[in-house]
C-alpha positions as CSV (number, residue, x, y, z in Angstrom):
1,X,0.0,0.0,0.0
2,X,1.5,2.9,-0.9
3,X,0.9,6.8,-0.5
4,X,0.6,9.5,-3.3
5,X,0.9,12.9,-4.1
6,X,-1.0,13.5,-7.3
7,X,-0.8,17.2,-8.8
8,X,-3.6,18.1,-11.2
9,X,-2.6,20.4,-13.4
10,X,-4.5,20.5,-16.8
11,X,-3.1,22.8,-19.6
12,X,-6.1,25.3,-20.2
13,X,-5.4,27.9,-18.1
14,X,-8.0,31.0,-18.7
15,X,-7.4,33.8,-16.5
16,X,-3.4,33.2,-16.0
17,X,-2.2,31.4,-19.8
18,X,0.0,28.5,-18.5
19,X,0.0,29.5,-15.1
20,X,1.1,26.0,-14.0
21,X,4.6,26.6,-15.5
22,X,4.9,30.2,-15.6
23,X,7.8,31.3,-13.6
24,X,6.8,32.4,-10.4
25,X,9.9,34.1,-8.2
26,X,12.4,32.0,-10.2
27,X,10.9,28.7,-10.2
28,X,8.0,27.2,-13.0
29,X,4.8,27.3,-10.3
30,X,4.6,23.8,-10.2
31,X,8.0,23.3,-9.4
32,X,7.2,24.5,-5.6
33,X,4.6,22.1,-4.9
34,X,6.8,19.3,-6.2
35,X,9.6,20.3,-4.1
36,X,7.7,20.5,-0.9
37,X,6.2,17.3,-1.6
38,X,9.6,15.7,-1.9
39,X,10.6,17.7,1.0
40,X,8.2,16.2,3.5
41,X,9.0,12.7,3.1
42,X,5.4,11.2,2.9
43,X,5.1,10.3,-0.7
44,X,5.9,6.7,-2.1
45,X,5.7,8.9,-5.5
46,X,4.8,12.3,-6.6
47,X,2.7,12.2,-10.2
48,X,1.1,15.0,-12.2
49,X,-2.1,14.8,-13.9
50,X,-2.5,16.7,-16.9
51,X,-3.1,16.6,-20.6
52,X,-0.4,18.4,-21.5
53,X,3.1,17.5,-22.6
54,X,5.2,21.0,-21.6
55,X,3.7,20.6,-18.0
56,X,4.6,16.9,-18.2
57,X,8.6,18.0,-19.4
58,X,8.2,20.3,-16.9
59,X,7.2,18.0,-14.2
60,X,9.5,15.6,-15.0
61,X,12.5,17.7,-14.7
62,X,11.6,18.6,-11.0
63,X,11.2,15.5,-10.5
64,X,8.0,14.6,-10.7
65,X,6.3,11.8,-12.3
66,X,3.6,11.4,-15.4
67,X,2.3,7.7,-15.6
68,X,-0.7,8.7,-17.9
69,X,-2.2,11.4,-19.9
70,X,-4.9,13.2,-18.2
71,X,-7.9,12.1,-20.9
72,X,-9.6,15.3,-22.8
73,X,-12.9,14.5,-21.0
74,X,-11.5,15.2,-17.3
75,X,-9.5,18.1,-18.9
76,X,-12.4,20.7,-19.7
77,X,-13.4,23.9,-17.6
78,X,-16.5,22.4,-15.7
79,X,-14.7,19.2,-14.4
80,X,-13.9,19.3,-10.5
81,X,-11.5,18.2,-8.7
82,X,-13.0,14.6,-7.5
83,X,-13.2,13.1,-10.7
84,X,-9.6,14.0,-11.7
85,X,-8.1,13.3,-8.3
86,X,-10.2,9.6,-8.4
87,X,-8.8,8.5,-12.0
88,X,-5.5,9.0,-11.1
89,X,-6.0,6.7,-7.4
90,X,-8.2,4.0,-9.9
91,X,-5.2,4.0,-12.2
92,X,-2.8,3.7,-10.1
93,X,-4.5,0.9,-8.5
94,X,-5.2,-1.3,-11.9
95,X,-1.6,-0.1,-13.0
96,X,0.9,-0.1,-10.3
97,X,0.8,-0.4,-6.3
98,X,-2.3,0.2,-4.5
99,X,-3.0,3.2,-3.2
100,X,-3.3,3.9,0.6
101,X,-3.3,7.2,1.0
102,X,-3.6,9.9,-1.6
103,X,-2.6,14.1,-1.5
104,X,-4.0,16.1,-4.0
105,X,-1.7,18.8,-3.7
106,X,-2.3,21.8,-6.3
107,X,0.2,23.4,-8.6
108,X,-0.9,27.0,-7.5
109,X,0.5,25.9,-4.3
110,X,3.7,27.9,-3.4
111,X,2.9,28.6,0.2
112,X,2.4,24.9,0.8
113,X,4.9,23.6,3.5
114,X,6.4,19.8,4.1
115,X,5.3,20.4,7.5
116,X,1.7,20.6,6.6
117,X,1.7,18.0,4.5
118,X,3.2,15.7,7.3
119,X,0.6,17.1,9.8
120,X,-2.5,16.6,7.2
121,X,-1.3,12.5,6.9
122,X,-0.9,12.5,10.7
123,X,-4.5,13.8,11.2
124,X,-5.7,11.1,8.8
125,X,-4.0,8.4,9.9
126,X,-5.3,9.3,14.0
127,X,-8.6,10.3,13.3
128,X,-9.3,7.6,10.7
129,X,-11.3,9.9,8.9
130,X,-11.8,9.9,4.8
131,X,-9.7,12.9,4.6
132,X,-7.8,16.2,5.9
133,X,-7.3,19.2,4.6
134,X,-6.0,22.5,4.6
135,X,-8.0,25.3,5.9
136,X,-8.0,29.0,7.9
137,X,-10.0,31.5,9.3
138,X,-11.8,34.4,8.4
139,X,-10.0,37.6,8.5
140,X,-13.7,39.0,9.7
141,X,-16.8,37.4,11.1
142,X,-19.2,36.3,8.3
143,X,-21.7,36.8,10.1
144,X,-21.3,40.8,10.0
145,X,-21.0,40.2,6.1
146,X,-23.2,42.8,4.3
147,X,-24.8,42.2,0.8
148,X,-25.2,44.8,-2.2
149,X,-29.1,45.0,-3.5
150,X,-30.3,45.6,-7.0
151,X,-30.9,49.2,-6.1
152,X,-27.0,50.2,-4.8
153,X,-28.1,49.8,-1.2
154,X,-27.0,47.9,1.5
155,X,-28.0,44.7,3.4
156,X,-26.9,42.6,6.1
157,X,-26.8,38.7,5.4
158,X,-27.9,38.4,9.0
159,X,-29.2,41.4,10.4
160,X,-30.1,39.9,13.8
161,X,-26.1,39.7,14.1
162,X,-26.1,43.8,13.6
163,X,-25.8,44.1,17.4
164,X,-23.8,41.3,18.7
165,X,-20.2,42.0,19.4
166,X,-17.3,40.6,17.0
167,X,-15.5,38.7,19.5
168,X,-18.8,36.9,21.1
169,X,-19.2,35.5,17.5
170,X,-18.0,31.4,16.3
171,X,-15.1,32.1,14.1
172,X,-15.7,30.9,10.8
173,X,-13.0,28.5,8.2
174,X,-12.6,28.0,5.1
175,X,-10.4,25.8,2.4
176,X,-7.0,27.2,2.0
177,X,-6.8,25.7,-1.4
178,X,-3.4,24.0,-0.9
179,X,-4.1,20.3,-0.1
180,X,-6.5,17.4,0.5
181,X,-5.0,14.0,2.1
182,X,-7.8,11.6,1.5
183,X,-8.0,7.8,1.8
184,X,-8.1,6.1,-1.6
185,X,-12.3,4.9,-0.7
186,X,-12.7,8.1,-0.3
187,X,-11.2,9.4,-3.4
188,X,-12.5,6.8,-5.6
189,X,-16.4,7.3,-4.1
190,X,-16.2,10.5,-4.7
191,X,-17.1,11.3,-1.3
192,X,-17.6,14.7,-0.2
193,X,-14.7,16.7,1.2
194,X,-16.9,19.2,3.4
195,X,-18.1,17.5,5.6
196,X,-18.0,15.5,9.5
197,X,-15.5,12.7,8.5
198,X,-12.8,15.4,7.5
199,X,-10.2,16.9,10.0
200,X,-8.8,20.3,9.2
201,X,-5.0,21.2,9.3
202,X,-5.1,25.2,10.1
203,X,-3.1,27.4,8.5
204,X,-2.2,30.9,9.3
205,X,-3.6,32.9,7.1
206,X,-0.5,34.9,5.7
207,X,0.5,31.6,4.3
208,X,-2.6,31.3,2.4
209,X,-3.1,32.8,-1.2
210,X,-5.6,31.7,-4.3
211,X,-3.9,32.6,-7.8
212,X,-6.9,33.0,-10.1
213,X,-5.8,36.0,-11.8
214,X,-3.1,38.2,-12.7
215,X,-3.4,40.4,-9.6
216,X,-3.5,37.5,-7.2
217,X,-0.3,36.4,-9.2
218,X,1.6,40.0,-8.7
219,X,0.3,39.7,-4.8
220,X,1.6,36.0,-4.0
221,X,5.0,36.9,-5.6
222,X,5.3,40.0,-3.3
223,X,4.3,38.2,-0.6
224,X,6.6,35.4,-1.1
225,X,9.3,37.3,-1.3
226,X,8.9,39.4,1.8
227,X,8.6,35.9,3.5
228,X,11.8,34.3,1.8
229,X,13.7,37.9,3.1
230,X,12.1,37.3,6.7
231,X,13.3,33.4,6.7
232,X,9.5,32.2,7.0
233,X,9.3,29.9,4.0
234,X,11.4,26.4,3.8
């Protein structure tokens, strides 16, 4: 039985054109998720799905590996990440070793640390749960969040909240986008990742970032670099 990192990283790219191999504070993007995969010594084997043979090169010279192409119907806009995260476990089970534990560990990941990724397979391993993943808070309660009407006004989302002071309010999560350690049932039922049998692995939120578009892009670089100068990435 072995355990897996499998990087999806499909060649379509909308918003940022080949943002999986773009260079991103001197490394292609993908190259950082890689590395701290490697890094944090839980993988048996690191593979990257995709349909597309520069991110395959690509993720072969970082040492990565590409067992199969990614096929065109799991490679479209509209496809999420369960589907393409379960034909890479079921073909790694009908091709190679079987498949204990599975990461799916995106590209877009630079912030990712080995040290997360070694706590996420220790809280799946304890809590026998069907996965654990990355998460952290809120930078404000959401349940102060206000809406925008039709006519320009404003409204709250839950106005009894309007008096209730910040600090007496539950503190509110949500995915950090970085990783999902999930046993290979799980994977391969599709099961749902939000839910009661999956334990979080909290994340400060300065080391969180999505990278949908080019200003997110510009903003992760400056913020990685402040934290390579201030000795707070590995």
């Amino acid at each position: 039985m072995s355990r897996v990192a499998i990087i999806p990283a499909r060649g379509g790219s909308k918003r940022i054109p080949r943002k999986n191999v773009k260079d991103f504070c001197g490394k292609p993007m993908i190259a950082w998720s890689i590395e701290a995969a490697k890094a944090s010594g839980c993988f048996n084997q690191i593979i990257v799905s995709t349909d597309d043979d520069d991110i395959a090169e690509v993720a072969r010279e970082w040492g990565a590996t590409v067992p199969f192409t990614r096929p065109a119907k799991l490679s479209d806009d509209f496809t999420g990440t369960l589907p393409v995260i379960r034909h890479a476990v079921e073909w790694l089970n009908h091709n190679e070793s079987r498949v204990q534990y599975a990461c799916c560990l995106y590209a877009t990941a630079p912030f990712v640390s080995p040290e997360d990724l070694r706590e996420g397979l220790r809280f799946i391993e304890a809590s026998g749960g069907s996965y654990a993943f990355s998460v952290t808070s809120y930078a404000f309660p959401i349940q102060r969040a206000i809406r925008i009407t039709e006519k320009g006004r404003v409204a709250m989302f839950n106005p009894e909240h309007f008096q209730t002071r910040s600090q007496d309010l539950e503190e509110a999560w949500h995915d950090a986008g970085q990783f999902y350690w999930g046993t290979s049932k799980a994977w391969c039922e599709e099961r749902a990742i939000f839910g009661e049998d999956s334990v979080p692995v909290k994340l400060p939120r300065h080391r969180v970032q999505d990278i949908d578009t080019p200003e997110d892009w510009v903003r992760a670089e400056w913020l990685f670099r402040a934290m390579q100068a201030e000795g707070g990435l590995q």
